[in-house]
C-alpha positions in Angstrom: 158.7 -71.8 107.9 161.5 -70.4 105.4 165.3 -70.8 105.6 167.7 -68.8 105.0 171.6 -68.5 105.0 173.4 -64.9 104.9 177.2 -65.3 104.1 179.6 -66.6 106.9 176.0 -67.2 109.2 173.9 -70.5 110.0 170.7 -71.3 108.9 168.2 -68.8 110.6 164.1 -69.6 110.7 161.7 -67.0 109.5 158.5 -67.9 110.4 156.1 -66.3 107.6 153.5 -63.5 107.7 150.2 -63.9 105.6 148.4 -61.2 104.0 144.6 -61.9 104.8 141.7 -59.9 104.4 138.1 -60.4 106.2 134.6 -58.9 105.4 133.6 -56.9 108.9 129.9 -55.1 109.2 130.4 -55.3 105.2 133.9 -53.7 105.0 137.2 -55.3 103.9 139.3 -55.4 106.4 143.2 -56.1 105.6 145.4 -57.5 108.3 149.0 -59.4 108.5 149.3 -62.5 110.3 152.2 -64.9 111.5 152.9 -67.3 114.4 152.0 -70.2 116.3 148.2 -70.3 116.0 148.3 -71.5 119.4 150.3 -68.8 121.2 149.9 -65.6 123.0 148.0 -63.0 120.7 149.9 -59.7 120.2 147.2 -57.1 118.3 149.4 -54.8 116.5 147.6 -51.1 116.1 149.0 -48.5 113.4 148.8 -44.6 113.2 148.3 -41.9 111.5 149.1 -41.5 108.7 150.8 -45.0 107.7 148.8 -48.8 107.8 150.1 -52.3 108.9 153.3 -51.5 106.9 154.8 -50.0 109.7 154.8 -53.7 111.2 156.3 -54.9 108.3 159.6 -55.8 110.6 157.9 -56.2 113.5 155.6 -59.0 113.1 158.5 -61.4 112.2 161.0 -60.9 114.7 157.4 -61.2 117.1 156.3 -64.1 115.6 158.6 -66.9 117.3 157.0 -66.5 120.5 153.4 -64.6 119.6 150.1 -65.5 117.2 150.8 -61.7 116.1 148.1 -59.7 114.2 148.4 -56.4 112.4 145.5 -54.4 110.5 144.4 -51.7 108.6 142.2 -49.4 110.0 139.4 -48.7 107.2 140.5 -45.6 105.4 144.1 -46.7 105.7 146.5 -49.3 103.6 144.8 -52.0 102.3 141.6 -51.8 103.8 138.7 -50.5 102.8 137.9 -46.9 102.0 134.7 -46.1 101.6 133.6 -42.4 101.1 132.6 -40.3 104.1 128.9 -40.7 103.3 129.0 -44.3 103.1 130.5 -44.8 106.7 131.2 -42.6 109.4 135.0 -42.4 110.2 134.6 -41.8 113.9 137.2 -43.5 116.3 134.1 -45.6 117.9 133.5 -47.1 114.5 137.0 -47.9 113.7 137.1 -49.4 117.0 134.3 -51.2 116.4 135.4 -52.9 113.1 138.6 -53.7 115.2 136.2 -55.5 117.4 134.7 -57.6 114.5 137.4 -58.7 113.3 138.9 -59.9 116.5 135.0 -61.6 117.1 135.6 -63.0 113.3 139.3 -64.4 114.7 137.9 -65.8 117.6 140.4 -63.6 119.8 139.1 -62.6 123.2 142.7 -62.2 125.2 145.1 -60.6 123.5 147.7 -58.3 124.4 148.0 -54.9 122.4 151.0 -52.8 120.7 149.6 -49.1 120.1 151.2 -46.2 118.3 149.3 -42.9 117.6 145.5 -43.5 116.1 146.1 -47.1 116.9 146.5 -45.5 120.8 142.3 -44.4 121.3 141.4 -47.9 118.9 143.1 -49.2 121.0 141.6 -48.1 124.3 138.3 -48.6 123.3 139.3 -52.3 123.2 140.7 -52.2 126.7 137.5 -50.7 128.1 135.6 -53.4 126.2 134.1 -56.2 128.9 134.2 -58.6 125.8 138.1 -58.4 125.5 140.7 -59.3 127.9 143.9 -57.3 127.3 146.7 -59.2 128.9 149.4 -56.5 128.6 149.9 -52.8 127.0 152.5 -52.0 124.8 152.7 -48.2 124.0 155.0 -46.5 121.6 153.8 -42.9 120.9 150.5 -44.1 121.7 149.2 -41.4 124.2 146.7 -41.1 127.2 147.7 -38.3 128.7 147.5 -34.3 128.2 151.2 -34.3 128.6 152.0 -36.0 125.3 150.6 -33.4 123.2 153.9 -31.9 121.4 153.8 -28.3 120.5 153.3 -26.8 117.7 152.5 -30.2 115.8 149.0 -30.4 117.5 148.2 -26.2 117.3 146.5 -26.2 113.9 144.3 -29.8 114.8 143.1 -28.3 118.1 142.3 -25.3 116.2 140.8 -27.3 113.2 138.7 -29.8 115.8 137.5 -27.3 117.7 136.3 -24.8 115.1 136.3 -26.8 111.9 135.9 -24.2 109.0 137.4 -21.7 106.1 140.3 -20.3 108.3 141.2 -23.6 110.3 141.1 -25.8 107.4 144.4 -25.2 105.8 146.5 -25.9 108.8 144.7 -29.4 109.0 144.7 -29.9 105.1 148.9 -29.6 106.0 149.1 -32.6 108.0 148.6 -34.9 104.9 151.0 -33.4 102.6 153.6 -34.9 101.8 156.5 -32.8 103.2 154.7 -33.5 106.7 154.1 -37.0 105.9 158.0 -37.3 105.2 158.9 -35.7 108.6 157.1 -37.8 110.3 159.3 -40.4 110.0 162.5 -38.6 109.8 161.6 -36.0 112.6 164.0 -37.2 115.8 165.8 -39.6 113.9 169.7 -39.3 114.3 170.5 -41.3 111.1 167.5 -40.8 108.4 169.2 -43.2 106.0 168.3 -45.8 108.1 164.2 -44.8 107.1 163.0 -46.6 104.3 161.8 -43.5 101.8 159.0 -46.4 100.6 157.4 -45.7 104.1 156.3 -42.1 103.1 155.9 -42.7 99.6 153.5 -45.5 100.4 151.5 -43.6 102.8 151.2 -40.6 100.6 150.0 -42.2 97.4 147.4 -43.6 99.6 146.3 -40.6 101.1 146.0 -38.8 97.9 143.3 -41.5 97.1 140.2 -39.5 95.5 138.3 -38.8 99.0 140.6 -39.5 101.6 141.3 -36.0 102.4 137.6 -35.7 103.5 138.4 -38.6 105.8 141.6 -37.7 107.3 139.3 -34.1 108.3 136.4 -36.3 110.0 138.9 -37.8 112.1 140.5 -35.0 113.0 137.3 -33.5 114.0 136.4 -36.5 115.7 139.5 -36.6 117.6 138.4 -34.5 120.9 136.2 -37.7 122.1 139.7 -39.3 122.7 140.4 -37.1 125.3 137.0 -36.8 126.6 137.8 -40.4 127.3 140.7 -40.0 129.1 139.5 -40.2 132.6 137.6 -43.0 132.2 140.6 -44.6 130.9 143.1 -43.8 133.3 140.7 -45.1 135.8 140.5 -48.3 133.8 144.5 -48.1 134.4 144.4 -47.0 138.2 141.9 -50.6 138.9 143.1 -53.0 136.8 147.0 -52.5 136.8 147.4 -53.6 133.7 151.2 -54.5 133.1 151.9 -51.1 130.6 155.6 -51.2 128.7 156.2 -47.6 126.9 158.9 -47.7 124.4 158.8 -44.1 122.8 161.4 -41.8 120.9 161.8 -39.1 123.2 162.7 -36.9 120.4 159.2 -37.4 119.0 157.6 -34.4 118.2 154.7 -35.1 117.5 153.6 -37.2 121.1 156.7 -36.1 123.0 158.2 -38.0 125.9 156.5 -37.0 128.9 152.9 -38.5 127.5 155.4 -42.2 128.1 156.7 -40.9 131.6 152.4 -40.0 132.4 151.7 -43.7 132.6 153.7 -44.3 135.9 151.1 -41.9 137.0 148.1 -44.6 137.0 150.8 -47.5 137.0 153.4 -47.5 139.3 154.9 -50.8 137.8 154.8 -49.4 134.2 158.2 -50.1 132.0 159.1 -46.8 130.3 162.2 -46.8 127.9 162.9 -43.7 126.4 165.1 -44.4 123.0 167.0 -41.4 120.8 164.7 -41.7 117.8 161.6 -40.2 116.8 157.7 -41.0 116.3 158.5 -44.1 113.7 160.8 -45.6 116.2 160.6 -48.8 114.8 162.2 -47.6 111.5 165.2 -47.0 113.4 165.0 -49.5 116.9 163.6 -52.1 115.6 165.7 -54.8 117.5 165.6 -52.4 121.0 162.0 -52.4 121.4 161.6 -55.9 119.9 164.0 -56.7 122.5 162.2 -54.9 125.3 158.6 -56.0 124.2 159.6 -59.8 123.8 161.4 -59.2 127.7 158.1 -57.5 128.9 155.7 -60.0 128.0 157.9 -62.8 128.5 157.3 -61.5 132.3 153.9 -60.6 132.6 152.7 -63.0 130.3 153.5 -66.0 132.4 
């Protein structure tokens, strides 16, 4: 545990985060630990395009209460990357290397934070007899057809559903780095609050030799989520799992009626709409840390 002591303040504890790595079905797998070994598990699952850097805040101010865990997906941060015909980047698989490593941890109940890609990982978890997901955190982490923003998802339906010459280009767009910028700064009413080392990281990662042709399989690949979807708002309808969605409504990328969609399946879902956009957590940090620690401080009892 680490002290510190800001000007005019007491002494305030930070508990610290480790930077692990773990070898899963022969791939490295990076993830970002910290908390009571003994607590509550919180599983902490990034999106496109970023890693478990977008945690980087979170796990701390999580940690006093919560064994938190954050990884990178393979093809993302500090995991591994290996070409597209070494391993097929499919959403089963990376859901499946999620799986080791939890198997590899020992975790069987955990609860689980989603955003974007980390939403149909994610899922695949929940509908998983050999897990046990306590609780459901969602922030711009869809299951619904109503979260699809337009025009952001235009050119990947397109490119998914016709992958080729003419639909390439406007997939090839979603990786470069004026996009990857906006990401973070669409919907956000003060952008100086985002961190410019957010999209600088995830771009010099994504202009790795060959991760182009990975960022493409997924997209293609992505269609199965929805094909999922009823099965999974099934999974919702009978198990009542307690659901909190904290989302920027001004995301335009998953906009805010794929959040209001969960009262659909769960009546007693949380929903909390805040003024930012799809990195919310570069700009509410403390209001959804606030609402997640209230949420399972409920449900977790």
């Amino acid at each position: 545990m680490t002290q510190f002591r800001a000007h005019g303040h007491p002494e305030v504890d930070v508990l610290p985060t480790r930077h692990k790595t773990a070898t899963i079905n022969g791939q490295k797998v990076f993830y970002r630990e910290a908390g009571p070994s003994d607590a509550p598990v919180v599983l902490l699952l990034h999106g496109f395009p970023s890693s478990s850097h977008m945690f980087r805040h979170l796990v701390p101010a999580l940690a006093d209460d919560y064994h938190v865990i954050a990884t990178d997906h393979i093809g993302y941060g500090h995991s591994a990357m290996p070409k597209v015909d070494a391993f097929d980047y499919t959403f089963d698989n990376l859901a499946g290397i999620t799986a080791g490593l939890l198997d590899h941890l020992g975790i069987e109940r955990f609860a689980v934070y989603v955003h974007d890609y980390g939403a149909p990982i994610g899922w695949r978890l929940a509908l998983d007899p050999s897990f046990d997901v306590s609780a459901i955190i969602s922030q711009s982490g869809n299951a619904y057809m109503e979260g699809f923003a337009k025009p952001f998802w235009d050119d990947l339906f397109a490119y998914a559903t016709n992958p080729g010459r003419d639909t390439e280009p406007g997939a090839r767009a979603k990786f470069s780095p004026s996009t990857t910028r906006w990401q973070y700064e669409n919907g956000a009413t003060d952008t100086s609050l985002v961190s410019p080392d957010t999209w600088t990281l995830d771009q010099l990662l994504l202009e790795r030799p060959g991760n182009d042709e990975i960022q493409l399989a997924l997209f293609r690949d992505y269609p199965t989520n929805i094909d999922g979807y009823p099965r999974l708002q099934e999974y919702f309808r009978t198990s009542q799992v307690p659901l909190l969605a904290v989302w920027g409504e001004r995301d335009e990328i998953f906009g805010p009626d794929g959040a209001r969609a969960f009262s659909r399946d769960l009546p007693e879902a949380e929903v909390h709409l805040l003024p930012a956009g799809h990195f919310a957590l570069e700009t509410h940090l403390d209001a959804i840390s606030g609402y997640i620690h209230g949420f399972l401080g409920r449900v977790l009892t």
